[in-house]
Biopython code that builds the backbone (N, CA, C, O; Angstrom):
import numpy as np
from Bio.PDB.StructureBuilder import StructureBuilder

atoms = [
    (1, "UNK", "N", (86.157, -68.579, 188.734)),
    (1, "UNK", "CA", (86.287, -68.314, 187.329)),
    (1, "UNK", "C", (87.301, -69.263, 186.733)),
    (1, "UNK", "O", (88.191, -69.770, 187.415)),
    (2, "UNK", "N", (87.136, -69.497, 185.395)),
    (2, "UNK", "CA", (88.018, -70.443, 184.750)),
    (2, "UNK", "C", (89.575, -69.858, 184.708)),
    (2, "UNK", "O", (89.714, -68.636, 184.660)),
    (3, "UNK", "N", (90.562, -70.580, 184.723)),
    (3, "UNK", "CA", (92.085, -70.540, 185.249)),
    (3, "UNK", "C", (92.430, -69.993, 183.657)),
    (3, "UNK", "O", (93.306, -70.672, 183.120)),
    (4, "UNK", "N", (91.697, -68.492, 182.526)),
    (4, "UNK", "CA", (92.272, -69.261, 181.550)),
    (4, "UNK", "C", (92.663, -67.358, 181.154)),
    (4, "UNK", "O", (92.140, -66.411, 181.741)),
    (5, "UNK", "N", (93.444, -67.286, 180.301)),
    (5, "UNK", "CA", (93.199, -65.621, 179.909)),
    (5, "UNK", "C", (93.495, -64.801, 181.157)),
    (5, "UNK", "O", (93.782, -65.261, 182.262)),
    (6, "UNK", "N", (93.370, -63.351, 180.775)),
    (6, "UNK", "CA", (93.504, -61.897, 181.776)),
    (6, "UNK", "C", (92.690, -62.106, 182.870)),
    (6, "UNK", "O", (93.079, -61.699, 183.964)),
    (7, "UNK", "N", (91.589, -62.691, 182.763)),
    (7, "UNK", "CA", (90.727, -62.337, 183.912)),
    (7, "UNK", "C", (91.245, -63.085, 184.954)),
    (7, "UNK", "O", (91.462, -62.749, 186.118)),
    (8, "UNK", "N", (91.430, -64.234, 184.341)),
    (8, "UNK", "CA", (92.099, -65.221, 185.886)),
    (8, "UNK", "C", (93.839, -64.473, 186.180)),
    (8, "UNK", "O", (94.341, -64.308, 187.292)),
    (9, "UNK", "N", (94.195, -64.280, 185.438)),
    (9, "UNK", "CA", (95.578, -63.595, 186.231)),
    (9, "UNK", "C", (95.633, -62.545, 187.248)),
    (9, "UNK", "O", (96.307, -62.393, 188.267)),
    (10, "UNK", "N", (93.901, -61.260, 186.140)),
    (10, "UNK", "CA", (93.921, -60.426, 187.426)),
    (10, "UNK", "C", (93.182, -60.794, 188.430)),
    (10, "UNK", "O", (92.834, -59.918, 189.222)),
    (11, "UNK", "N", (92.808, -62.018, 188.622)),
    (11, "UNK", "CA", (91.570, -62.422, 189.791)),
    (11, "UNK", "C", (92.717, -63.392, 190.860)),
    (11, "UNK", "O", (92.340, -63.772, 191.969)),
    (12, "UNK", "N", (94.108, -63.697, 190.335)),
    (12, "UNK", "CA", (94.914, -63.427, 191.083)),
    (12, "UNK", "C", (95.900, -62.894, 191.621)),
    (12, "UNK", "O", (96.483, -63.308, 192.623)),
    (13, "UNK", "N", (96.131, -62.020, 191.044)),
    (13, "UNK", "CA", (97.104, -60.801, 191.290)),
    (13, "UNK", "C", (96.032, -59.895, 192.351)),
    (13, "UNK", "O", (96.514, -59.214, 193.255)),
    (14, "UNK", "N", (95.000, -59.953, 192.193)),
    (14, "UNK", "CA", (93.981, -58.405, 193.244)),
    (14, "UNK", "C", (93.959, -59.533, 194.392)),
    (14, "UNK", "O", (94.683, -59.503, 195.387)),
    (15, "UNK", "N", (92.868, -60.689, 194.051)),
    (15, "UNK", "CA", (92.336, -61.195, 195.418)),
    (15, "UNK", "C", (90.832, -61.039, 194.936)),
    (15, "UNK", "O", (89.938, -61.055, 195.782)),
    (16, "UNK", "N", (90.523, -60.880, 193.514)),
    (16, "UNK", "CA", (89.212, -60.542, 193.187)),
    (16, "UNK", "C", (88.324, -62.109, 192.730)),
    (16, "UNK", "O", (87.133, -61.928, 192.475)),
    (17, "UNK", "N", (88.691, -63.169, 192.651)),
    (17, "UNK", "CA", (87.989, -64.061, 192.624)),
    (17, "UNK", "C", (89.054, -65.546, 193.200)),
    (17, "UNK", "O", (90.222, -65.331, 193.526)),
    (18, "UNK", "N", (88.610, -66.632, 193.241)),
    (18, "UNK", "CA", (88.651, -68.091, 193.333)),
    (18, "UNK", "C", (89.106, -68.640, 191.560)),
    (18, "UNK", "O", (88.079, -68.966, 190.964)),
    (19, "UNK", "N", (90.381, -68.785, 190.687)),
    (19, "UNK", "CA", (90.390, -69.789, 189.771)),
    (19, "UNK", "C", (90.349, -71.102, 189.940)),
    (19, "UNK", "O", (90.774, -71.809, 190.855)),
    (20, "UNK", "N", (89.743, -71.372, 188.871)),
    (20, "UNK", "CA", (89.694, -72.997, 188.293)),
    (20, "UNK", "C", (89.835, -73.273, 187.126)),
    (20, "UNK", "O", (89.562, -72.626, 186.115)),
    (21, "UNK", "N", (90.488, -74.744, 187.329)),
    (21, "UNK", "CA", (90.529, -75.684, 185.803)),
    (21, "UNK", "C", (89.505, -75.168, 184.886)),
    (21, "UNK", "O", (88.419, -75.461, 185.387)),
    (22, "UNK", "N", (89.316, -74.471, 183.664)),
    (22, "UNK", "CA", (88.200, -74.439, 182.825)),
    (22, "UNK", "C", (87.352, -76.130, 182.805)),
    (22, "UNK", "O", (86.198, -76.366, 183.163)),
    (23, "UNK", "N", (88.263, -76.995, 182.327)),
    (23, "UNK", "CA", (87.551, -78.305, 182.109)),
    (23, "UNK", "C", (87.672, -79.578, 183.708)),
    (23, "UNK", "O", (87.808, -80.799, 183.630)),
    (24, "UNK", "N", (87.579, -78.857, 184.813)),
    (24, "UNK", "CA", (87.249, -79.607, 185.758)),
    (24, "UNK", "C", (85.774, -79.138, 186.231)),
    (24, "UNK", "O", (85.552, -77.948, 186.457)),
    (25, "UNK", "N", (84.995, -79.916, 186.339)),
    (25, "UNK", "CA", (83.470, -79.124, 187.072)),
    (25, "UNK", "C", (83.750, -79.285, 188.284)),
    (25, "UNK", "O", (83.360, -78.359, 188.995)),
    (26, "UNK", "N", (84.584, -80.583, 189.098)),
    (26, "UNK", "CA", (84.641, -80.538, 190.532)),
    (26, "UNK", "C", (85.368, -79.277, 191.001)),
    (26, "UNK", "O", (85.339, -78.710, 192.093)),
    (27, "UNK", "N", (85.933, -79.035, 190.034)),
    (27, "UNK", "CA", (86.840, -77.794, 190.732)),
    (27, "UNK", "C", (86.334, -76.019, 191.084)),
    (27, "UNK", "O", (86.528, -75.122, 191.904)),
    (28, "UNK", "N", (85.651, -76.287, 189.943)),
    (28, "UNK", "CA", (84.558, -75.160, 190.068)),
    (28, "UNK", "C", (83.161, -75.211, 190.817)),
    (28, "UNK", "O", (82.436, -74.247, 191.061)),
    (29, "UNK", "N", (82.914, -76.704, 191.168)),
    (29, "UNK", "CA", (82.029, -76.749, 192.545)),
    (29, "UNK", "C", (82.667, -76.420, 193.796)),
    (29, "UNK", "O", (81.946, -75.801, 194.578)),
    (30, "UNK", "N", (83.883, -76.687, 194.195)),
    (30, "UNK", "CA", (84.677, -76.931, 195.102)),
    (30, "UNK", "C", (84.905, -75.181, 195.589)),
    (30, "UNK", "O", (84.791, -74.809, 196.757)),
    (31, "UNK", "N", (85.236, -74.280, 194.451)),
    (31, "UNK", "CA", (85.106, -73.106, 194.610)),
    (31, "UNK", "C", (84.222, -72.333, 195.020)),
    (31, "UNK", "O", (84.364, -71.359, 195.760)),
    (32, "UNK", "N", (82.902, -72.910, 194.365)),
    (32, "UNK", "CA", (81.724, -72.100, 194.918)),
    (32, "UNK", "C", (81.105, -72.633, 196.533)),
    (32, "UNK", "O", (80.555, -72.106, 197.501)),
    (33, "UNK", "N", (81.538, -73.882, 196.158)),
    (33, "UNK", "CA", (81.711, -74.593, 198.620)),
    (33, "UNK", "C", (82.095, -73.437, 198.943)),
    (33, "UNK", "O", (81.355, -72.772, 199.668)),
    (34, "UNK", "N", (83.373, -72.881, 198.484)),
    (34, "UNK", "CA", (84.377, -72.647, 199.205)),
    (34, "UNK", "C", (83.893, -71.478, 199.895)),
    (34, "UNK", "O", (83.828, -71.334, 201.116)),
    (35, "UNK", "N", (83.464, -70.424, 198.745)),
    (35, "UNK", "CA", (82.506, -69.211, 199.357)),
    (35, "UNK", "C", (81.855, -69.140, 199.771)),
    (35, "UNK", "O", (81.644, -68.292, 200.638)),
    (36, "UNK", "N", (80.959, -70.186, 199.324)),
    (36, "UNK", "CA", (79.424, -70.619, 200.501)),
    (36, "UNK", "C", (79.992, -70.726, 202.295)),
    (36, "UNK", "O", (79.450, -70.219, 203.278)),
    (37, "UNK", "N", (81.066, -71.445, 202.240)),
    (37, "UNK", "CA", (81.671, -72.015, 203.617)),
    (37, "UNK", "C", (82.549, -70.940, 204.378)),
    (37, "UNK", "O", (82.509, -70.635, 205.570)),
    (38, "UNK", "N", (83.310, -70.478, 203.422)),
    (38, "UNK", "CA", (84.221, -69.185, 204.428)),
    (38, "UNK", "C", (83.606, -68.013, 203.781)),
    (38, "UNK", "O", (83.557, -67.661, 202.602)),
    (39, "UNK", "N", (83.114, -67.465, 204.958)),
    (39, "UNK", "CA", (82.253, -66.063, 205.035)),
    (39, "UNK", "C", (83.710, -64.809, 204.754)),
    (39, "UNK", "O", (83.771, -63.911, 203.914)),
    (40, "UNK", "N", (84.548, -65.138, 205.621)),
    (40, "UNK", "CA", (85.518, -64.367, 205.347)),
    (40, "UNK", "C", (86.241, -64.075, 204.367)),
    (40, "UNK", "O", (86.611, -62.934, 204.091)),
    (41, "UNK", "N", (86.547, -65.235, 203.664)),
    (41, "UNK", "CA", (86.958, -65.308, 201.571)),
    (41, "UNK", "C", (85.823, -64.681, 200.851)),
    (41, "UNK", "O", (85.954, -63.738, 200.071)),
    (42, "UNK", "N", (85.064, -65.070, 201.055)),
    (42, "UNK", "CA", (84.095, -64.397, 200.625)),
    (42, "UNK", "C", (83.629, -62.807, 200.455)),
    (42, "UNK", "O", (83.277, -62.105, 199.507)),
    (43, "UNK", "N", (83.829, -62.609, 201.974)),
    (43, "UNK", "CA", (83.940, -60.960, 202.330)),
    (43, "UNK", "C", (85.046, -60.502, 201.682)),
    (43, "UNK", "O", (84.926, -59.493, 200.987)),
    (44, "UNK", "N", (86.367, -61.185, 201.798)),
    (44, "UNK", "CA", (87.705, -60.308, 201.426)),
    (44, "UNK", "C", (87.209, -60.307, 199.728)),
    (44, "UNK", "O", (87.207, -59.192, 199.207)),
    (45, "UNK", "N", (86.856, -61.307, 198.982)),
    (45, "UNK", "CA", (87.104, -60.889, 197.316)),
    (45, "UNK", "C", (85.676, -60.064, 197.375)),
    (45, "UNK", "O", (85.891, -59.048, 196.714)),
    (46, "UNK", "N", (84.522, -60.034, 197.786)),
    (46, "UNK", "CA", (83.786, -58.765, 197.546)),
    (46, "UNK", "C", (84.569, -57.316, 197.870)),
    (46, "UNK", "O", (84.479, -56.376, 197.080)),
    (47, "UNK", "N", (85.130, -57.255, 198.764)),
    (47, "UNK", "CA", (85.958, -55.696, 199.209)),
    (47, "UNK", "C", (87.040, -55.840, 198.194)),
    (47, "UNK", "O", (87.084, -54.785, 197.560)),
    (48, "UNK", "N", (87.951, -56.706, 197.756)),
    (48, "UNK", "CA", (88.872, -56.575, 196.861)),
    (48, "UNK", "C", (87.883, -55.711, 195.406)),
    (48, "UNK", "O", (88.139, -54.611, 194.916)),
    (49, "UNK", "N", (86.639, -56.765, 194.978)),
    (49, "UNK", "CA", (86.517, -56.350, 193.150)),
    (49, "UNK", "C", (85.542, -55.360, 193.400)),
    (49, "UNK", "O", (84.706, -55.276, 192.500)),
    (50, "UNK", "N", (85.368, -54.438, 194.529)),
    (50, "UNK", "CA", (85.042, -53.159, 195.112)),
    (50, "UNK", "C", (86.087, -52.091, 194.969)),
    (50, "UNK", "O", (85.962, -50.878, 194.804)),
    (51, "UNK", "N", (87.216, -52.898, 195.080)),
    (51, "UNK", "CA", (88.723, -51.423, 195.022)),
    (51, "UNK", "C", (88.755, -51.482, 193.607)),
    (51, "UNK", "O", (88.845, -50.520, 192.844)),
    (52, "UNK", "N", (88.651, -53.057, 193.221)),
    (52, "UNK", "CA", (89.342, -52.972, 191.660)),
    (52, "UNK", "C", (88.178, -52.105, 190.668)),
    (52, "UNK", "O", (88.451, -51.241, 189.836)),
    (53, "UNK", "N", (86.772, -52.640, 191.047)),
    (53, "UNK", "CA", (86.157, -52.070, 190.320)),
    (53, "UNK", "C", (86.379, -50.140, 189.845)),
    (53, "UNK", "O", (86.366, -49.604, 188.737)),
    (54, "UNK", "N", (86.602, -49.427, 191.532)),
    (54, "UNK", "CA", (86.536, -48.336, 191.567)),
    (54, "UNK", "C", (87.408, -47.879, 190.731)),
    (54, "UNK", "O", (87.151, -47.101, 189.813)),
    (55, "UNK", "N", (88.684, -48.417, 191.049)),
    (55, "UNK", "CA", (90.307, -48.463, 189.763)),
    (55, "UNK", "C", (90.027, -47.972, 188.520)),
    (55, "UNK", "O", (90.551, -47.069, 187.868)),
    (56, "UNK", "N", (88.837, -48.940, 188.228)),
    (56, "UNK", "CA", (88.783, -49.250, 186.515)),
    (56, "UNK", "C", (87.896, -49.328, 186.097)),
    (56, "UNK", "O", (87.452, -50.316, 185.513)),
    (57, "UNK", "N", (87.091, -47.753, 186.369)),
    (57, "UNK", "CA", (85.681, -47.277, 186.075)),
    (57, "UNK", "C", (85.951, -46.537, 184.210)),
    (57, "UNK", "O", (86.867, -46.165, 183.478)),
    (58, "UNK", "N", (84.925, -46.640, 184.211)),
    (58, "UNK", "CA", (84.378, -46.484, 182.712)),
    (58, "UNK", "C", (85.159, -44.774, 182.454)),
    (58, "UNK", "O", (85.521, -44.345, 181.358)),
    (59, "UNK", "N", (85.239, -44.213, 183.463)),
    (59, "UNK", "CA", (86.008, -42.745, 183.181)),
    (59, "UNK", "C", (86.991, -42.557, 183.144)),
    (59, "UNK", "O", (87.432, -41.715, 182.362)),
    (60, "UNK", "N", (88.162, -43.600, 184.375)),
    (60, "UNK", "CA", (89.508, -43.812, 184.376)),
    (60, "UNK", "C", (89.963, -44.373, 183.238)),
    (60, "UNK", "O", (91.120, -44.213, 182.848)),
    (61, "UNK", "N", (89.237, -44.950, 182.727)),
    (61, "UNK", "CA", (89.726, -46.221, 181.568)),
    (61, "UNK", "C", (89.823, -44.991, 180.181)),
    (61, "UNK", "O", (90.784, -44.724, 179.459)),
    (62, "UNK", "N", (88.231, -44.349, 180.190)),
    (62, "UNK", "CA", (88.460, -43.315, 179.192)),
    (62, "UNK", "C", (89.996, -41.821, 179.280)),
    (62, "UNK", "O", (90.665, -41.093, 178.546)),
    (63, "UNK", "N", (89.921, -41.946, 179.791)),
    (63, "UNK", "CA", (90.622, -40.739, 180.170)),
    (63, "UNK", "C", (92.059, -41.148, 180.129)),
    (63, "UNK", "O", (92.893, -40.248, 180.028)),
    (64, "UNK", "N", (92.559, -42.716, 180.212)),
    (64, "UNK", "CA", (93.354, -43.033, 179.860)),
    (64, "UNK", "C", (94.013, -43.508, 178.294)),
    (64, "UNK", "O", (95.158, -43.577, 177.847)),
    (65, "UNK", "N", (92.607, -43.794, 177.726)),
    (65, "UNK", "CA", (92.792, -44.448, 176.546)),
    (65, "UNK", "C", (92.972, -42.873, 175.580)),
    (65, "UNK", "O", (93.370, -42.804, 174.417)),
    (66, "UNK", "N", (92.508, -41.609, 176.548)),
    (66, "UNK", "CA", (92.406, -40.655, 175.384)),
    (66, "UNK", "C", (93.790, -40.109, 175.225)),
    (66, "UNK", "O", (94.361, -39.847, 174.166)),
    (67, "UNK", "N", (94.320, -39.954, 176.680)),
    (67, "UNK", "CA", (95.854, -39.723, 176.991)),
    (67, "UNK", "C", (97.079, -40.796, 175.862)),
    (67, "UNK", "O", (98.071, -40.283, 175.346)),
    (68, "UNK", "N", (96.709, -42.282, 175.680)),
    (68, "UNK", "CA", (97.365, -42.472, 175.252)),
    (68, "UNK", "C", (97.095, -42.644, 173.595)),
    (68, "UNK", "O", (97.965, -43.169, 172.900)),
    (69, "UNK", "N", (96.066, -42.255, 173.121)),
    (69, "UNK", "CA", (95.986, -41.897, 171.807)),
    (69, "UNK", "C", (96.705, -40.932, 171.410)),
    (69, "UNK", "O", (97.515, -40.936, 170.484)),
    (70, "UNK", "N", (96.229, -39.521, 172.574)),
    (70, "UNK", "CA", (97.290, -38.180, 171.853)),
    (70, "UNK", "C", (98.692, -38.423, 172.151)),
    (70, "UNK", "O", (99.450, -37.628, 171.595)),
    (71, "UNK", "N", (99.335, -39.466, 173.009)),
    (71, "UNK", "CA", (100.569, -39.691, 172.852)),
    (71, "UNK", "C", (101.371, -40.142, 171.748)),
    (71, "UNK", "O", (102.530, -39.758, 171.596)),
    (72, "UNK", "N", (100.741, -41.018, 170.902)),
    (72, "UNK", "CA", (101.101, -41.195, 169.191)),
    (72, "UNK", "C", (100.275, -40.148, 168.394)),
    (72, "UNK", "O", (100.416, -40.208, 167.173)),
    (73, "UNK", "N", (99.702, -39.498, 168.728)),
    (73, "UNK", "CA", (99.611, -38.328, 168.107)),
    (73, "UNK", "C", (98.149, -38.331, 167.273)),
    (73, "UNK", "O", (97.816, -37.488, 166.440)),
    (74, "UNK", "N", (97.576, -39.176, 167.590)),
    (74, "UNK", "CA", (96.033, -39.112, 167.621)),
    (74, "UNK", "C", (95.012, -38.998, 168.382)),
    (74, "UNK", "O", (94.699, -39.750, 169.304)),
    (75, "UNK", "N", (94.237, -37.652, 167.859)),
    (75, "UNK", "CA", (93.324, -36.649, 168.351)),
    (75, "UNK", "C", (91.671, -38.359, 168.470)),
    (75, "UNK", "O", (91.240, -39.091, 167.579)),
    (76, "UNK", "N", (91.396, -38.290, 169.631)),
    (76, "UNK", "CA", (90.074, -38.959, 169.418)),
    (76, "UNK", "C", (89.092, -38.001, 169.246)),
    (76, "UNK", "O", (88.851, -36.858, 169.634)),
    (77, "UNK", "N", (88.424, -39.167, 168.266)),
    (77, "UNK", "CA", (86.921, -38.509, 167.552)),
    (77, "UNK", "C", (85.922, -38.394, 168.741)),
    (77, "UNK", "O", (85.532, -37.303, 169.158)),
    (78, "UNK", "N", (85.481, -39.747, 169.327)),
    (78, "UNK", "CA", (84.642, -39.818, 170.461)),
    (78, "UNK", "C", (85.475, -40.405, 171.322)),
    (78, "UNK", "O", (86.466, -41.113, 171.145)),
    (79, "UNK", "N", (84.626, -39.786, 172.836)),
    (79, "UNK", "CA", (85.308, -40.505, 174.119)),
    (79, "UNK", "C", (84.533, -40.668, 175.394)),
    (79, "UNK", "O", (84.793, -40.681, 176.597)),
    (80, "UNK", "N", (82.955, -40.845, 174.256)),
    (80, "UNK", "CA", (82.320, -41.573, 175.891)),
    (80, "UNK", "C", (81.103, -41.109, 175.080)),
    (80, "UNK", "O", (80.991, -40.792, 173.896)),
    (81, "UNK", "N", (80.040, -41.183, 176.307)),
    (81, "UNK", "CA", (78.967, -40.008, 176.598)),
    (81, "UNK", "C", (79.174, -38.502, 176.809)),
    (81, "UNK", "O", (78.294, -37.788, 177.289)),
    (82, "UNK", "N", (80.055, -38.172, 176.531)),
    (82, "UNK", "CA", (80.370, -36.580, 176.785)),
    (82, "UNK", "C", (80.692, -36.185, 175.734)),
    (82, "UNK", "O", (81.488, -35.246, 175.761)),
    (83, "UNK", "N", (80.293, -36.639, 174.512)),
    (83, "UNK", "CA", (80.770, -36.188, 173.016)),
    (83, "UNK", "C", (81.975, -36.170, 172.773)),
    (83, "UNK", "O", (82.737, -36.834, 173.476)),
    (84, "UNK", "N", (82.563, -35.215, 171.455)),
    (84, "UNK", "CA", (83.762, -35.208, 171.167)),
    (84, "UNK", "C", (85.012, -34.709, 172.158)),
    (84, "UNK", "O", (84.880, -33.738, 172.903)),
    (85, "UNK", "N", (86.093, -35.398, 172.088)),
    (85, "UNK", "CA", (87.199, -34.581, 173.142)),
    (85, "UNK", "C", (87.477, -33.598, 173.278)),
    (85, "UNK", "O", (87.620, -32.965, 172.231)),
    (86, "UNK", "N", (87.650, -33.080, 174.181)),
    (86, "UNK", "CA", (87.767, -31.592, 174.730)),
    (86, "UNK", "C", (89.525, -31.844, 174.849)),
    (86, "UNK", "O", (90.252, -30.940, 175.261)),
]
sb = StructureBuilder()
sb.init_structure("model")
sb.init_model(0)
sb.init_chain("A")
sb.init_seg("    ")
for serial, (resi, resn, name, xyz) in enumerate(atoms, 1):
    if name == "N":
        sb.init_residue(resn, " ", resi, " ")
    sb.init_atom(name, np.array(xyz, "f"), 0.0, 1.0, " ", f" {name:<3s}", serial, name[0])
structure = sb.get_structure()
């Protein structure tokens, strides 16, 4: 993934992907060698954006965002597929 924004920080902070230069293409070929070639890098960032994914499922995320709405003191209207907040 490109070296640029959140995603590349958390893709190195977990272990969840390979960054690169946005504007190098060798570098982002060189990355995808890289996985092609070590089975084991490969294996480790699939099991890594497997934990992360589980982390930061569509329910954890809700359930957090609702917690910190009523912490400034706003009631959410909607908070998912499960209708209004309970």
């Amino acid at each position: 993934m490109s070296a640029v924004g959140l995603t590349a920080a958390l893709a190195n902070k977990t272990g969840t992907g390979i960054v690169a230069d946005p504007t190098d293409g060798f570098a982002h070929a060189y990355a995808v060698m890289r996985l092609l070639d070590d089975k084991q890098l490969y294996q480790s960032i699939v099991e890594s954006g497997l934990r992360l994914a589980a982390e930061y499922s569509f329910d954890t995320e809700r359930a957090e965002l609702i917690r910190l709405y009523r912490a400034i003191g706003v009631e959410p209207l909607v908070t998912g597929e499960r209708g209004p907040a309970s």
